[in-house]
C-alpha positions in Angstrom: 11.7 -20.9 -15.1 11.2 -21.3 -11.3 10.4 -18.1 -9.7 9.8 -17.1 -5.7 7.9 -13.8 -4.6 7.7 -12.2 -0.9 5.7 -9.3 -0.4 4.5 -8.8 3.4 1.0 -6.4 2.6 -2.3 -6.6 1.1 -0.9 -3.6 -2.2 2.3 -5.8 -2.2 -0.3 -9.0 -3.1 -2.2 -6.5 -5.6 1.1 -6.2 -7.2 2.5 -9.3 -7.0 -0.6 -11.1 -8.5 -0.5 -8.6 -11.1 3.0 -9.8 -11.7 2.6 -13.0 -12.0 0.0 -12.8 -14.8 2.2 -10.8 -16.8 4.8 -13.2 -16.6 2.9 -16.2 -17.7 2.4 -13.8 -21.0 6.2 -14.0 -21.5 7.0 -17.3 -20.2 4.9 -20.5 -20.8 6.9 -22.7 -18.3 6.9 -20.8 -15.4 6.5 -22.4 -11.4 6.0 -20.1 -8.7 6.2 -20.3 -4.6 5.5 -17.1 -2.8 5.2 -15.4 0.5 2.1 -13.8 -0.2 -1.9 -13.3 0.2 -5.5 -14.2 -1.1 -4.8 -12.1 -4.7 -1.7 -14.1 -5.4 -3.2 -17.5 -4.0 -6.3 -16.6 -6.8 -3.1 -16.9 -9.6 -3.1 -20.3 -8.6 0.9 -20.1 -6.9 1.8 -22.1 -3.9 1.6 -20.1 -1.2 4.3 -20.5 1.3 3.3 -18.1 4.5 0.2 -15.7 4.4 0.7 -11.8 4.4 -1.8 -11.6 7.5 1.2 -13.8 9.4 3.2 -11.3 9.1 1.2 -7.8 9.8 3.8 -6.2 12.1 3.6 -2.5 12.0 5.8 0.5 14.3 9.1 -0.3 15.6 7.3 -1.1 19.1 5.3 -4.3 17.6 8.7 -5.2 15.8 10.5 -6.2 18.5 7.7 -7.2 20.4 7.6 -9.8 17.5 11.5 -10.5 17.0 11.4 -14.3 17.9 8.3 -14.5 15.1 10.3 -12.6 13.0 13.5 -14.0 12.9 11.6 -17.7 13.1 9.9 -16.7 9.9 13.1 -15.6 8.2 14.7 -19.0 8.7 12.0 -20.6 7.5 12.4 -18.3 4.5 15.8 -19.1 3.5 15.6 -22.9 4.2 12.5 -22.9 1.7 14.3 -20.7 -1.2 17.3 -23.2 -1.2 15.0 -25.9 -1.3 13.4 -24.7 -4.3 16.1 -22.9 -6.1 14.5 -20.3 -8.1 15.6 -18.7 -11.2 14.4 -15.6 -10.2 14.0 -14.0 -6.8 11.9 -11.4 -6.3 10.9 -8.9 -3.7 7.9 -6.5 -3.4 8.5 -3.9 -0.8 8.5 -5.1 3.0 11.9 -3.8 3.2 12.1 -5.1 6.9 11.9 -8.6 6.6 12.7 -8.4 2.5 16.1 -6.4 2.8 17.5 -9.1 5.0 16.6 -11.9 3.1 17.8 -10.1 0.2 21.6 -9.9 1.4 21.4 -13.2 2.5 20.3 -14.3 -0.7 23.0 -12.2 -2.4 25.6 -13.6 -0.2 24.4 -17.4 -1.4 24.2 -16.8 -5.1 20.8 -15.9 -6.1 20.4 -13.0 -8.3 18.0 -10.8 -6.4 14.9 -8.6 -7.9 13.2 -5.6 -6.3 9.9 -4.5 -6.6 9.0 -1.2 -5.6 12.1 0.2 -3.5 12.5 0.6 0.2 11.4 4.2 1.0 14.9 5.1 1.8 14.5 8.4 0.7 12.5 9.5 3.5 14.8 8.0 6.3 18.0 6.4 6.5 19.2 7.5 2.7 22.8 5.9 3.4 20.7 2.5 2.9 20.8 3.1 -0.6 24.2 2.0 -0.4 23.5 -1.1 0.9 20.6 -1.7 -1.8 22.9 -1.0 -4.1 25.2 -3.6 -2.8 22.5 -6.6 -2.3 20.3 -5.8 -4.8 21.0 -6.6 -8.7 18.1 -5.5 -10.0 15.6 -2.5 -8.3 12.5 -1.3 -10.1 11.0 2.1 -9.0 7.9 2.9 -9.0 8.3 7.4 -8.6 10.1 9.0 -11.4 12.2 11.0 -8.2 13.4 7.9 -7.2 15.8 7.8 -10.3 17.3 10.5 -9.0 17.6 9.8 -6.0 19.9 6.6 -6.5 22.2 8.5 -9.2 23.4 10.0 -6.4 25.1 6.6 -4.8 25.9 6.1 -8.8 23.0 3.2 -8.9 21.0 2.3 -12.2 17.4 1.4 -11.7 14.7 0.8 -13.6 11.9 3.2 -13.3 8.7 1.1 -14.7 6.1 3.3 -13.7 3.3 2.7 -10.6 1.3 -0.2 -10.9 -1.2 1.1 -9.0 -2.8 2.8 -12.2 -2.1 -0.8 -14.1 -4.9 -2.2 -10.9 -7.3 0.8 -11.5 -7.4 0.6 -15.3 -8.0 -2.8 -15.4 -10.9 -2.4 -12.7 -14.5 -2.6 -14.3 -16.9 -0.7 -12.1 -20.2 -2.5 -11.0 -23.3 -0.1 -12.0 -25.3 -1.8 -9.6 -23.3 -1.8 -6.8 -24.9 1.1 -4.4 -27.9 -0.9 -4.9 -26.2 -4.6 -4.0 -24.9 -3.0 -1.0 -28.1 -0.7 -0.5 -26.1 2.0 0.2 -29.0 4.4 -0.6 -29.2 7.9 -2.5 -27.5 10.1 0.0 -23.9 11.3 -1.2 -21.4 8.7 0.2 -18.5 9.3 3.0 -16.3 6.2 3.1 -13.9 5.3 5.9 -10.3 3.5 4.8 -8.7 3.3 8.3 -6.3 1.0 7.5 -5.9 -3.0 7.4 -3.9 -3.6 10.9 -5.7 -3.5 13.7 -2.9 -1.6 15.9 -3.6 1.0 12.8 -7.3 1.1 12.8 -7.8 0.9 17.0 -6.0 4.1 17.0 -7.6 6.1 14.2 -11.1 4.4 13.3 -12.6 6.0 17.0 -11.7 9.5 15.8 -13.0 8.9 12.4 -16.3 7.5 13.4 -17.0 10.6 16.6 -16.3 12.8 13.4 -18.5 11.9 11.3 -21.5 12.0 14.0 -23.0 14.8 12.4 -22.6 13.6 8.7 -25.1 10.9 9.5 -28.4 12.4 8.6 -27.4 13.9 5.1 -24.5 11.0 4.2 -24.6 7.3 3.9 -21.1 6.3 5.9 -19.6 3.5 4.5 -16.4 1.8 6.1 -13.9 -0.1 3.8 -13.2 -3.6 5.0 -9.7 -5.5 4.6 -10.6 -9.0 3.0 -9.2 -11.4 6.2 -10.8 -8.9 9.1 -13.9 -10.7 10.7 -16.8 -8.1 11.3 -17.4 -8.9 15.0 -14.1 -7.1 15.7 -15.8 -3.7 14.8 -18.7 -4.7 17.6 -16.6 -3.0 19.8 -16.5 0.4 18.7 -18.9 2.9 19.8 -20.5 4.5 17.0 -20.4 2.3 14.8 -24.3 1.6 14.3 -25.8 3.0 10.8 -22.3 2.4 9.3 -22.1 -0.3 6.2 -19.7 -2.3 5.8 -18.2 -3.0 2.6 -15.6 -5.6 2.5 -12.8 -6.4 -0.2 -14.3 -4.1 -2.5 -12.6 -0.8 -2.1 -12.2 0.4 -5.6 -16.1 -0.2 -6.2 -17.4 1.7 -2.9 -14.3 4.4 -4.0 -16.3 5.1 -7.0 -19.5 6.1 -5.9 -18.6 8.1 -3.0 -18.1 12.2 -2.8 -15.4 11.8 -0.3 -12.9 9.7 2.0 -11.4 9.9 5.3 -8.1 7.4 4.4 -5.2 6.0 6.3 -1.6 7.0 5.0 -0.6 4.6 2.7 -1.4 3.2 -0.9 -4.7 3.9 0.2 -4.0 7.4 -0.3 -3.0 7.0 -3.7 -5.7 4.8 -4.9 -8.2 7.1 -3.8 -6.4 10.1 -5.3 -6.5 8.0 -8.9 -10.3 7.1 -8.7 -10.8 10.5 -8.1 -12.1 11.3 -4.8 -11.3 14.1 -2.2 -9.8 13.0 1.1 -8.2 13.5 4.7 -5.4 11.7 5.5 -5.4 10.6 9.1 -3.0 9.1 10.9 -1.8 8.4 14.4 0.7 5.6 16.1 1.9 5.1 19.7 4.2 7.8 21.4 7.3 5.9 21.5 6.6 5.4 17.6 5.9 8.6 16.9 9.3 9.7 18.9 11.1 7.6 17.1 9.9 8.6 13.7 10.4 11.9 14.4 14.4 11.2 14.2 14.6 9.6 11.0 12.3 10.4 8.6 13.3 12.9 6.0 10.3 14.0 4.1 7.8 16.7 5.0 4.7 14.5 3.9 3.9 10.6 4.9 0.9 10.7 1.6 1.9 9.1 -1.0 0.0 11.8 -2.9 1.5 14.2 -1.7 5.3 13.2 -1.7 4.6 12.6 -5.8 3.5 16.5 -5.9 6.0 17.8 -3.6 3.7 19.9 -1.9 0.3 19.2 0.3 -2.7 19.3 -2.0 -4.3 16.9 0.6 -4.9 17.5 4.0 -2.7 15.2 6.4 -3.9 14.7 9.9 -1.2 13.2 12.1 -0.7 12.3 15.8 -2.2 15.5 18.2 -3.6 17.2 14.8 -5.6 14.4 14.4 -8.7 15.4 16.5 -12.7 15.0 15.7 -12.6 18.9 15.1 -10.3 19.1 12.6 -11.7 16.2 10.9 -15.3 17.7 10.6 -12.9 21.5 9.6 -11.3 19.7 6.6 -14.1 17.7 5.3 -16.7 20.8 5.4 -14.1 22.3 2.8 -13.5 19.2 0.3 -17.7 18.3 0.2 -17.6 22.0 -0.4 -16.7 24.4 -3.6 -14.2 26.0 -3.8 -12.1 23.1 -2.1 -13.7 20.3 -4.3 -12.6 21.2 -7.3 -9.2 22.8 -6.3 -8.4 19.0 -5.3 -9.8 17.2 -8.2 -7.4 19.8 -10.0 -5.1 18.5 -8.6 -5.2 15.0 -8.8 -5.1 15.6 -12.6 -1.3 17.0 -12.4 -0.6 14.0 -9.9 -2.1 11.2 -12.9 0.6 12.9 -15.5 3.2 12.8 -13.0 2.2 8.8 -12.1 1.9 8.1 -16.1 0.0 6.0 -17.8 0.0 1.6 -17.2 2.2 -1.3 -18.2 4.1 -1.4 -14.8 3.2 -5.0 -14.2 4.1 -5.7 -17.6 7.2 -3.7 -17.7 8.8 -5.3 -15.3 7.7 -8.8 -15.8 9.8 -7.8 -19.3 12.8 -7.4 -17.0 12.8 -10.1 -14.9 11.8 -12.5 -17.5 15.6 -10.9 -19.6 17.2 -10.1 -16.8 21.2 -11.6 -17.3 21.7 -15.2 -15.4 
């Protein structure tokens, strides 16, 4: 069978190249074309348009980048009825994936949805639409079941394959040495993997950790595609290593993180390791926001509990004060351990792996 992906992010190419392997397992003559980035590429697919094309983040940079946008989209559909897929599928990136979803819909294609649209913290009346374009949704939060049985929709609840990515990761022994991170207890920096995102929070993360300096080794996580000269500018930044595309590995061996909201926040929650989560946009981003979202937490980790077991940082909270505050007390008992507590309620919420698989399963069955 013929299949096409789109994600638009770096987890959404985690996932999707995790996707793709388990549905070679199932199918032995399978072609793919997707909208996707260096993981999926590796699964040796024929990459239409790269995920770092298509980094647009906060309303404001939307519609600064609404003849991009819309450009891309055209170039999306003219390319899926070219190829004619079997099975079209979507991982996340509601923005740009939602609309070529209905269009798809309207056109014939039976349309597949990886990891739904957060609709549940804003706009919930979207669910109705979902329901309406999309034949087949997979959720990755057992609350999301609920959530659509409300608008009397049936998805399929797979699990998060986030765990599926962190069990099948093999740590490297050797890798403080490789990297000669040194003996002193680790602090690693995740400030994001869009530069809007990390120009507004990576300042306040690195004046923060001044002080750490002399007793920590600071390491910063690097996003694959990011070219280290850009971090020249920030002041600061001397003494810090620089760990790029390795995440999971510098995760491991550190005692705690400072970490961007988003899957970030998750991962590092699952590999076991206390953190902040920081986060700050534009104003007019911010103010927007504000109107529509729903929920009372924007961590991953949190929204799964339904409560804050992490500390979130956001917008005039997040100042190098606080920081330093809520660091001191997870390098510190009793706050340590009353995380790491923690995280083991959120695993058996998450459950256990096969998400990958389980849905390859589905799509592979799914009804013409």
């Amino acid at each position: 069978m013929k299949y096409y992906i789109i994600c638009g992010e770096a987890s959404g190419d985690l996932h999707g190249a995790n996707l793709i392997k388990a549905i070679k397992q199932l199918d032995n003559s399978t072609e793919f074309r997707v909208w996707g980035g260096d993981l999926m590429e590796a699964e040796g697919v024929v990459n239409v348009n790269h995920i770092k094309e298509r980094a647009f983040m906060g309303f404001v940079e939307v519609i600064k980048n609404l003849f991009k946008i819309r450009k891309l989209m055209a170039m999306a559909k003219t390319d899926i009825l070219d190829y004619q897929p079997d099975r079209l599928i979507f991982i996340d990136y509601p923005g740009f994936n939602l609309r070529i979803a209905e269009w798809a819909k309207e056109q014939g294609f039976k349309t597949h949805y990886y990891i739904s649209p957060k609709v549940w913290a804003w706009n919930t009346k979207r669910a109705l639409k979902i329901k309406r374009i999309i034949d087949h949704l997979y959720v990755i939060f057992p609350f999301e079941v609920d959530f659509y049985k409300q608008f009397n929709y049936k998805v399929h609840y797979v699990g998060n394959p986030l765990v599926d990515a962190i069990e099948a990761f093999i740590p490297d022994l050797n890798f403080s040495t490789k990297n000669n991170l040194g003996n002193k207890p680790i602090l690693v920096l995740l400030p994001g993997s869009r530069k809007q995102e990390i120009n507004s929070i990576l300042p306040l993360m690195l004046d923060s950790i001044e002080s750490y300096k002399d007793n920590f080794t600071i390491a910063l996580a690097v996003a694959p595609n990011f070219d280290l000269s850009y971090f020249n500018t920030f002041k600061n930044i001397k003494e810090v290593k620089f760990i790029i595309g390795d995440t999971y590995n510098l995760l491991t061996v550190s005692q705690a993180a400072l970490v961007t909201s988003g899957t970030a926040t998750l991962e590092t929650a699952l590999l076991n390791v206390p953190q902040v989560v920081c986060y700050k946009t534009s104003r007019i981003n911010a103010a927007i926001a504000k109107q529509v979202i729903k929920v009372k937490f924007i961590s991953l980790v949190n929204l799964i509990m339904g409560k804050e077991i992490i500390k979130e940082l956001l917008q005039n909270d997040l100042t190098t004060e606080k920081i330093k505050t809520e660091l001191d007390k997870i390098k510190n008992e009793p706050g340590r351990s009353e995380v790491l507590k923690n995280y083991k309620s959120l695993k058996s919420i998450v459950g256990g792996s096969g998400a990958s698989m389980r849905v390859a399963q589905l799509v592979v069955n799914a009804a013409e």
